[in-house]
C-alpha positions in Angstrom: 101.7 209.5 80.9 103.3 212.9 80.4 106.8 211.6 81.6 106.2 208.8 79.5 105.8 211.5 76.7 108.8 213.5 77.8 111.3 210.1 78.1 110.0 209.2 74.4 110.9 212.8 72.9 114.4 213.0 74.4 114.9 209.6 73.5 113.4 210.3 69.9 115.7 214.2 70.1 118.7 212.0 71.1 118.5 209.7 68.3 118.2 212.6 66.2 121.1 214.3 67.0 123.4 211.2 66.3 125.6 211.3 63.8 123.8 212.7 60.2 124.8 209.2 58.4 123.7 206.7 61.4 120.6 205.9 60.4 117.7 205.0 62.8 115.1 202.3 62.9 111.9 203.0 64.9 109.6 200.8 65.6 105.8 200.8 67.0 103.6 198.5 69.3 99.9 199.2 69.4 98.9 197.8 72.8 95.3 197.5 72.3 95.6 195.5 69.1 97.7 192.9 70.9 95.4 193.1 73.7 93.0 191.7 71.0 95.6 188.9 69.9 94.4 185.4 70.2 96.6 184.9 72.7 95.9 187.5 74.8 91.7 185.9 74.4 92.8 183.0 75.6 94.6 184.6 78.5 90.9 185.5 79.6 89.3 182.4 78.8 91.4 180.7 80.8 91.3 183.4 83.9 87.1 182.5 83.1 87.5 178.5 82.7 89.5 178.7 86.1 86.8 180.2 88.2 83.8 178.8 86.3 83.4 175.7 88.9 83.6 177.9 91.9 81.7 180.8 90.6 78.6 177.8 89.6 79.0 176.4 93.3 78.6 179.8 94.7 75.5 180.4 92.2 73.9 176.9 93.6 74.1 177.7 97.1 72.5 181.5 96.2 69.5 179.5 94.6 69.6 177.1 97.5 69.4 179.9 100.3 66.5 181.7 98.2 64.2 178.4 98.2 64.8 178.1 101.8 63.7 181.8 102.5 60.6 181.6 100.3 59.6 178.2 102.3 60.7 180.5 105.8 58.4 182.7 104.3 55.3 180.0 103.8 56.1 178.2 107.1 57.1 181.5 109.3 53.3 182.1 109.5 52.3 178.7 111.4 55.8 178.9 113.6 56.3 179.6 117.0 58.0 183.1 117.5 61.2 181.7 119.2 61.6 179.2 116.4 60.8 181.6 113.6 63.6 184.1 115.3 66.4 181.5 115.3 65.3 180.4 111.7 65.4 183.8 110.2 69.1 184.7 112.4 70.2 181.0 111.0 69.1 182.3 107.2 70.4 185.8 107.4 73.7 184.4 108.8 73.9 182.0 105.7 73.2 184.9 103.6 76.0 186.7 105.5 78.6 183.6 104.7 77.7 183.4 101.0 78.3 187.2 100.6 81.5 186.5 102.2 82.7 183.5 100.1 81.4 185.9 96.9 83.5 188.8 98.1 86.5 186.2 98.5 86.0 184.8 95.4 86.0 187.7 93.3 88.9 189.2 95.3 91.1 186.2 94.4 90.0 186.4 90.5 91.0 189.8 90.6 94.1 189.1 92.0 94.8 186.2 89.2 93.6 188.8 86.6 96.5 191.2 87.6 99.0 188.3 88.0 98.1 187.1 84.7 98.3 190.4 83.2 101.4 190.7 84.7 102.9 188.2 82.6 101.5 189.2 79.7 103.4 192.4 79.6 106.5 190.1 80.6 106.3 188.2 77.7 105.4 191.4 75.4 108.2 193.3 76.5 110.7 190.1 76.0 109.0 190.0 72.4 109.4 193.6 71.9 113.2 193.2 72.7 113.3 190.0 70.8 112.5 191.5 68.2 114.0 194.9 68.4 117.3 193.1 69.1 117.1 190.5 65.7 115.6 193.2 63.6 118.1 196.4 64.6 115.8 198.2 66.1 117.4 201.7 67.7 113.6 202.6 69.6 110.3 201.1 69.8 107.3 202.8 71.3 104.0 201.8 73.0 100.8 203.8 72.4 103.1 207.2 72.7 102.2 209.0 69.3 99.4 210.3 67.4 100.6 209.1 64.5 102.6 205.9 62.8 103.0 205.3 59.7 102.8 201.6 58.5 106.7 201.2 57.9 107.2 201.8 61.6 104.5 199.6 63.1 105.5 196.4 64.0 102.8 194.9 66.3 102.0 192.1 64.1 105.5 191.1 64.7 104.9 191.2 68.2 101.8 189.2 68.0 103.6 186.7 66.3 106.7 186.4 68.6 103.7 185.7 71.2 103.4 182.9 70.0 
C-alpha cells in the first residue's frame, strides 16, 4: 500500500513538473462504490445462484444423516454390540464423507469467487483505460488519497462503461 502511495506521488510530482502550460487531467475511481455497482451484485448473485443446488444437496444429506443418528440412538439400546459398533463406524464415516464433500465445496466456491473477482478488476481496469484514453486523462487513481474533490472523480463513469 505504501509503494502504491510512493508510485502515485512521483507519478502525481512528475506530472507536475511538466511543462507550466501542459495542463493535466486527473481522474479518480472509488473502488468500494463500484464494488457496490449493480453489476458487481450481480457478480455475487450469480457466484450464489451457481452453488445454490449443490450447497441444498449437501444440506439434505446433513438432515438425512441426523435422522439416521437420532433413530441409531432409539434402536442402539435393543442392538446387539457388534451390530451397534459397525452402525455407529458406518454413521461416523458418513459424517466423515459429508464433511469432506462440504470442505470441497466451499473450497471450489472460493476458488470461483477469486476467479470471478479476477475478472472484475479486468474489466474495471479496461474501463478505467477506456475511459482515460477517450476522455484525455494524464492519471487516474484508485482509493490512493484522502481527498477528491468532485471534478476529479469519475467512478460513475466507470460504473457506466461496466456496462
Amino acid at each position: 500500500m505504501k509503494t502504491l502511495k510512493h508510485i502515485a506521488l512521483a507519478a502525481t510530482l512528475a506530472l507536475a513538473s511538466m511543462h507550466a502550460s501542459a495542463e493535466i487531467k486527473i481522474g479518480y475511481v472509488h473502488l468500494q462504490t463500484v464494488m457496490q455497482s449493480p453489476q458487481f451484485l450481480a457478480t455475487g448473485q450469480k457466484l450464489q445462484a451457481e452453488f445454490k443446488p449443490r450447497n441444498a444437496e449437501l444440506q439434505q444429506a446433513y438432515k438425512q444423516l441426523e435422522d439416521r443418528e437420532t433413530a441409531f440412538s432409539k434402536d442402539s439400546l435393543t442392538m446387539a454390540e457388534s451390530v451397534a459398533r459397525t452402525k455407529r463406524r458406518d454413521l461416523n464415516n458418513q459424517r466423515v464423507d459429508l464433511e469432506r464433500r462440504q470442505r470441497a465445496l466451499q473450497e471450489e466456491f472460493e476458488q470461483r469467487k477469486k476467479d470471478e473477482l479476477a475478472n472484475l478488476q479486468d474489466r474495471i481496469n479496461k474501463a478505467v483505460t477506456a475511459v482515460a484514453q477517450s476522455e484525455g486523462y494524464d492519471i487516474v487513481f484508485y482509493n490512493t488519497s484522502a481527498y477528491v474533490g468532485k471534478r476529479v472523480d469519475i467512478t460513475d463513469k466507470i460504473i457506466k462503461q461496466l456496462k
